[in-house]
Steps between C-alpha positions, in 0.01 A plus 500: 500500500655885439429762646579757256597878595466439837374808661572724206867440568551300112614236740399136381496204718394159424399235754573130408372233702497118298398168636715182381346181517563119431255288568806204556594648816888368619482305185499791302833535267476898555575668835175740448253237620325710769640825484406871485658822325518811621637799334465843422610712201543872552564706169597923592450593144779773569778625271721253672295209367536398880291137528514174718347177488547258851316215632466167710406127407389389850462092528160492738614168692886553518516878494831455267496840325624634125565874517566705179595839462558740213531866455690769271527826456651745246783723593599795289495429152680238458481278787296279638512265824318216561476231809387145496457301794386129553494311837400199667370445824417248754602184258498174680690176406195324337362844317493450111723801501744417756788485265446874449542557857835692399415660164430866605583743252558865470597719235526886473597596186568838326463553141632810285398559148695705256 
């Protein structure tokens, strides 16, 4: 759902909520069996071209949680920067995505154009 120019501001922000099902339960050969996303998307429509996107897979019987995060901005002219973020949480041994357990990433990263 967006909210568009929120409060006259030309602010946008987007609310994300998804529900991932499979029927097989633990038998399921995806980790998304029971789970629910969260996220939000917030847009400032400024000069800057200033935006970011984050949100949260939540397993509803282990609480194991998927967080992603991305954002960028414009700076000057010729620049811009940008951040991406994932992270796990809460992984046990027998979670589908326990081999993850280690694979959090970050990246900032500046680009210039000529």
């Amino acid at each position: 759902f967006t909210l568009a120019d929120v409060r006259g501001s030309g602010r946008d922000v987007g609310l994300l909520l998804e529900y991932l099902f499979d029927d097989r339960g633990r038998l399921a050969t995806t980790p998304f069996e029971d789970d629910i996303f969260l996220g939000i998307r917030l847009d400032l429509n400024d000069v800057q071209s200033t935006r970011l996107l984050g949100g949260a897979v939540v397993d509803r019987q282990t609480g194991t949680t998927f967080v992603n995060v991305e954002a960028s901005r414009r700076w000057g002219e010729r620049c811009t920067v940008s951040l991406e973020t994932r992270l796990f949480a809460g992984l046990r041994a027998d979670d589908y995505l326990f081999g993850f357990r280690r694979d959090h990433y970050a990246q900032l990263e500046l680009k210039w154009y000529f």
